[in-house]
C-alpha positions in Angstrom: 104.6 116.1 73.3 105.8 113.6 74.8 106.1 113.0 78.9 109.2 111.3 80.5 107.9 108.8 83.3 111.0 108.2 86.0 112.3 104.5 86.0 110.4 103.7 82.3 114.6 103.3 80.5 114.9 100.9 83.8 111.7 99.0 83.2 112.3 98.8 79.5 115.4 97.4 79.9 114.6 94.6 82.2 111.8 93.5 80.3 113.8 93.3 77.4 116.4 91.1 79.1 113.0 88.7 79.9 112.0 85.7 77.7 108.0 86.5 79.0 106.2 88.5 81.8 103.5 86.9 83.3 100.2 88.3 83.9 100.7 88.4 87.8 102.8 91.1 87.7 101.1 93.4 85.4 98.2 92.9 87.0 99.8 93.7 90.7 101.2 97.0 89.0 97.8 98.3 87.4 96.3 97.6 90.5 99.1 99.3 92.5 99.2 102.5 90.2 94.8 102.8 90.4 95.0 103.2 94.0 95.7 106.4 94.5 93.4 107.7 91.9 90.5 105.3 93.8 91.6 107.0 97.0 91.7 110.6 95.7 87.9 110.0 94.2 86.7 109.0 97.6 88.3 111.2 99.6 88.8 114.2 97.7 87.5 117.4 98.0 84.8 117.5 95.0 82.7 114.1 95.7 79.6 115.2 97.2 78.6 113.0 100.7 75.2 113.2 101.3 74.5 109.8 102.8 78.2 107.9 101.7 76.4 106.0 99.0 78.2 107.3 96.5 81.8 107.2 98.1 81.5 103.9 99.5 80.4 102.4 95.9 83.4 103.4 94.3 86.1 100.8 93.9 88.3 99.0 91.5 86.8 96.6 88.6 89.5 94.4 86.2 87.9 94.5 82.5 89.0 91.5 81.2 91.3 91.5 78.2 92.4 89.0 75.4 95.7 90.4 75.3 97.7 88.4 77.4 100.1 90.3 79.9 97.8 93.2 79.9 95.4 94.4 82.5 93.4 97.7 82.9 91.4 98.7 86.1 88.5 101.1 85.8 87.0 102.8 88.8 83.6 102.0 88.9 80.2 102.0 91.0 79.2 99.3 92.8 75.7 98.2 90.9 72.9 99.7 93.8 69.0 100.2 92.6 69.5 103.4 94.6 71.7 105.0 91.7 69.4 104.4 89.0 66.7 107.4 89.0 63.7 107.9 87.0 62.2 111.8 86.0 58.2 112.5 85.6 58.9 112.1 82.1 59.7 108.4 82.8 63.3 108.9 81.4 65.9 107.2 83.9 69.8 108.5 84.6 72.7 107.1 86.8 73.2 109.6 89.6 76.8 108.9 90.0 77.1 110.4 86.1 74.9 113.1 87.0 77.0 114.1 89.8 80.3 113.5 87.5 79.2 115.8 84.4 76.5 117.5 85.2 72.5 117.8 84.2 69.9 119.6 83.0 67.7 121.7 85.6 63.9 122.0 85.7 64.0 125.8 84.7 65.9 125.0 81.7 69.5 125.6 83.2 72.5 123.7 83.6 73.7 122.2 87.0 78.1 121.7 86.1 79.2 118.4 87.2 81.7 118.2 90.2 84.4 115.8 88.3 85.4 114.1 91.4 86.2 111.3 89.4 88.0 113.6 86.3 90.1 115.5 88.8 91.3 112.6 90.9 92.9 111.3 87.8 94.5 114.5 86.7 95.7 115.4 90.2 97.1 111.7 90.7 98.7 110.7 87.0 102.3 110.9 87.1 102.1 109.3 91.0 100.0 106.3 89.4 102.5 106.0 86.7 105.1 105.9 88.6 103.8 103.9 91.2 103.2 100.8 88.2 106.5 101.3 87.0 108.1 100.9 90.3 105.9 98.1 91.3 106.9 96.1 87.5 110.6 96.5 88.0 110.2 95.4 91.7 108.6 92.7 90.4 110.8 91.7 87.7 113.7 91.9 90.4 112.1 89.1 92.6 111.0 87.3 90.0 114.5 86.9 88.7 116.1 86.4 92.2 113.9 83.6 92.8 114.1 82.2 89.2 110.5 82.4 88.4 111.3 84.7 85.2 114.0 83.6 82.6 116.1 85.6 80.9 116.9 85.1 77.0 
């Protein structure tokens, strides 16, 4: 199946007219089109605020690539000793991932995960995708006004 992102012709059109992209502009549109899924995990409905630990950890980390004119965000946790927890048994877990997906209870049961950080990527896909693909061709448009980009 495949799913038809509004402006993608556009974009791939324009950057087939370009001799290169440079990375500044990929990077402003993957940053540009993780913001709303950041916002959606903070201030959605599922995260669980206790103290705000949690929710104000959260934000935006750049993985570095060798690929050049490519750049992925991931939504991480801050690094915070208060995250890291160790059981009786001595075993130690991440909160924050026990909160996402769930964990095992004393009594033998299961405790469900609330998938703040699942669902604010479903609910907020197509907006991020769009948002990037707007943000590249708005991009590519300056850049060729001012004559930083070439064409071939």
């Amino acid at each position: 199946m495949t799913q038809h992102i509004d402006g993608m012709d556009i974009l791939i059109a324009q950057l087939g007219r370009l001799e290169k992209v440079p990375k500044k502009y990929v990077t402003k549109a993957a940053k540009a089109g993780a913001k709303p899924i950041l916002s959606e995990a903070k201030n959605g409905t599922r995260i669980l605020v206790d103290t705000g630990l949690m929710k104000s950890s959260l934000h935006l980390k750049g993985e570095r690539n060798r690929p050049k004119a490519k750049k992925v965000y991931q939504i991480a946790f801050k690094a915070n000793p208060a995250f890291v927890k160790v059981t009786k048994d001595g075993k130690r877990y991440f909160y924050p991932a026990s909160q996402e997906y769930g964990y095992q209870l004393r009594n033998g049961g299961y405790m469900p995960g609330a998938k703040f950080m699942q669902s604010a990527l479903q609910d907020n896909i197509a907006l991020s995708e769009k948002i990037m693909v707007d943000t590249m061709i708005r991009g590519i448009r300056e850049g060729l006004g001012s004559g930083v980009l070439r064409e071939r």
